[in-house]
Structures are given as C-alpha cells and as structure tokens.
N, C-alpha and C positions, 0 to 999 in steps of 0.2 A: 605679700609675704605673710601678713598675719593670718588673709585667710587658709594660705595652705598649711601653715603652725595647726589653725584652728582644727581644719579639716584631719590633721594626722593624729590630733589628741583624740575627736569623733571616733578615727578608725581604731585608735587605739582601744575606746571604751567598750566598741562595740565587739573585737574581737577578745578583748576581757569576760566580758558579761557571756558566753558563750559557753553552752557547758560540759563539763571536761572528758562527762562522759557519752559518746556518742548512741544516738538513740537506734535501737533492734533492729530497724529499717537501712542505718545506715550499713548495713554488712555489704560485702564483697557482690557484686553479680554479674551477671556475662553481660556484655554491650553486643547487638549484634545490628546489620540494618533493618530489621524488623523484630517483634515478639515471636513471629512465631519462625524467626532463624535461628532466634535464643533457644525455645525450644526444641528443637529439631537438634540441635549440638548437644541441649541437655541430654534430651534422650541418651544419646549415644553416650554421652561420655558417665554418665551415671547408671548405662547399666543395665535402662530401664526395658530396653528388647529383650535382653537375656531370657525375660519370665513373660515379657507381653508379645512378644512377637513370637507366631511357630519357627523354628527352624531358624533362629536367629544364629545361636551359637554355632548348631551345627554346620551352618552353611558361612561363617563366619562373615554373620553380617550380608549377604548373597541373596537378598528376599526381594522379592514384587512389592513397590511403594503400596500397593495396592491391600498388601497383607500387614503394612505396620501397625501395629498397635490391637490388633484384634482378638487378641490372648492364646492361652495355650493349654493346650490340653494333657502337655506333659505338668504333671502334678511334683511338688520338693515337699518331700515327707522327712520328719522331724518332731523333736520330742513335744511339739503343736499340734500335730496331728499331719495331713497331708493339705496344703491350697495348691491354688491354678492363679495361675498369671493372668486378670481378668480383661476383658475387652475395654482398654480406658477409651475407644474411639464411642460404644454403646454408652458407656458410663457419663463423657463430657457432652454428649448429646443431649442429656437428660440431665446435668445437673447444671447447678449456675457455675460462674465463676468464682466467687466468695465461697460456696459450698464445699467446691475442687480445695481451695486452699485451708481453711477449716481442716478438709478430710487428713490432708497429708501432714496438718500442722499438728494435729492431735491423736493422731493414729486412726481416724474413724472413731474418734470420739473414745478411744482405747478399747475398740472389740477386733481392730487390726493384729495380723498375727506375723511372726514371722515364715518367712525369708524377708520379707516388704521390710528394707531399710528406714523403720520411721522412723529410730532415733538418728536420721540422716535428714530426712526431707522436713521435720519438726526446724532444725537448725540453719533449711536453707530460709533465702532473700525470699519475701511476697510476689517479688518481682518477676525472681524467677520460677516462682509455682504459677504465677497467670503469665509468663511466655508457656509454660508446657500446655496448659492448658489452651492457649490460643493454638498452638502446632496442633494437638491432637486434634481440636474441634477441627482444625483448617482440613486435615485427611477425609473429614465426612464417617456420618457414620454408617460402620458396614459390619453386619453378624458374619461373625467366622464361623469355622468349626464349632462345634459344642462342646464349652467347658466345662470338665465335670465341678460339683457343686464339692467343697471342702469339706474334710471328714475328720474326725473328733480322734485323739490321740487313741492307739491300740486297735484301729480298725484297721488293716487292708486293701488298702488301693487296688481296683481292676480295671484301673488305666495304666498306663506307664508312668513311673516315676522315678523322679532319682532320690534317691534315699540319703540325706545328708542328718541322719541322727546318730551315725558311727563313722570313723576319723579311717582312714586306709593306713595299713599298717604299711607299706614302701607308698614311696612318690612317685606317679608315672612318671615313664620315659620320658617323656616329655618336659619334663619340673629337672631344671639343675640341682645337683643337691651340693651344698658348699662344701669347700674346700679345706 
C-alpha cells in the first residue's frame, strides 16, 4: 500500500515538473505505415502536384507515377515575377535530408518566392518535411520536361502561364457564388 501511495506521489511529481508549454516538434503530423506514405498523402493533400507535377490539375490528378514530381513548365506569374514548379525528384536527389527541411523551413534561406506556400511548409512538423522528402527521393530521380528558368517582375513569359497578378472580375461557372 505504501508503495503504491509512494509511487502515485512520484507520478504525480513527474507529470508536475513537465512543461506547460509543448515544445515546436510536438505539432500535429500524419501517422502513416511508412514515411514515405506520409509523404505521398502529403503531397496530395497540400497541393504540392498542382505546380510540380505536368498536367496535374488538368488531368485532375490523372498522371503516370512516372511523371510525379518532375516539375513544370507552365510558369504562375505575379507581382514576383513569373516561377516554374521545380523538379523536387532532381532537387532531393542532390540534396540531403536536413537541407530539404532547412529549404522549406526558411524559404530557401528567404530567396523563395511566391506562389511556394512557405509561410505554410515553415509551420509544418520536421517530421513531415522528411516523409516528403523520403516519398520524393523513393520516386527516383528522373529529368522531365525543361523547366524554364524564373523571371524578374515586368518581363514576359514565352512559355505558358497562368497569370495570377489580377483577380477575374466574375467567378467561373464552375465557383458557386452565395446565396
């Protein structure tokens, strides 16, 4: 009896002494049966084919495993200039792991530009930046298409692109508009 007394005052001390504020690490993150199944759902659900993968959108989501990750040559121009969704399958090939997360957690060190949600991927789990990074490395790396090289605010794209630096005056068809 006393020592279970003892032992619940121990448990008590220890879950006292524990502190109140949960440390950066402890954030939210996918559980999957592997890292790189975590990453592969990342992808998807954060968006991340939208700009790396060709033909993502368009084919909604409809590509050869073979083309994930390989970038894209349609260029999102904006009051940044024009970028390209780059090849992260060439990129995690060549970098480390620690570097991948570094890249995402600081913007590329703040020379990142947008459309690339990095005040999103700063605020994700470590955990979950090295599953992405295990998924992509797991694909192998494989040169796509040629992505054109990003261009400086007021230049002219002579690739395709979608131009998101003015707002459309109606909603497509497709966009309900409330009631």
């Amino acid at each position: 009896m006393l020592r279970r007394y003892l032992l619940s005052i121990a448990a008590g001390v220890i879950i006292c002494s524990l502190p109140a504020k949960l440390p950066a690490q402890d954030k939210p993150r996918v559980v999957a049966a592997t890292p790189e199944a975590a990453g592969e759902y990342l992808l998807i659900v954060g968006s991340c084919h939208d700009c790396h993968t060709p033909k993502w959108t368009e084919s909604q989501g409809k590509v050869p495993a073979d083309d994930y990750m390989t970038g894209n040559p349609v260029g999102y121009k904006g009051p940044w200039g024009t970028v390209y969704g780059k090849n992260l399958r060439t990129i995690a090939a060549r970098q480390s792991e620690d570097h991948w997360v570094n890249v995402l957690k600081t913007a590329d060190d703040g020379d990142g530009h947008l459309p690339m949600p990095w005040h999103n991927t700063a605020k994700m789990n470590d955990a979950d930046l090295r599953a992405i990074y295990k998924y992509v490395k797991s694909l192998g790396s494989k040169v796509g298409e040629r992505i054109p090289r990003s261009l400086e605010p007021g230049i002219e794209p002579t690739s395709a692109y979608v131009d998101l630096s003015t707002r459309p005056a109606t909603l497509p068809d497709t966009v309900k508009k409330p009631r």
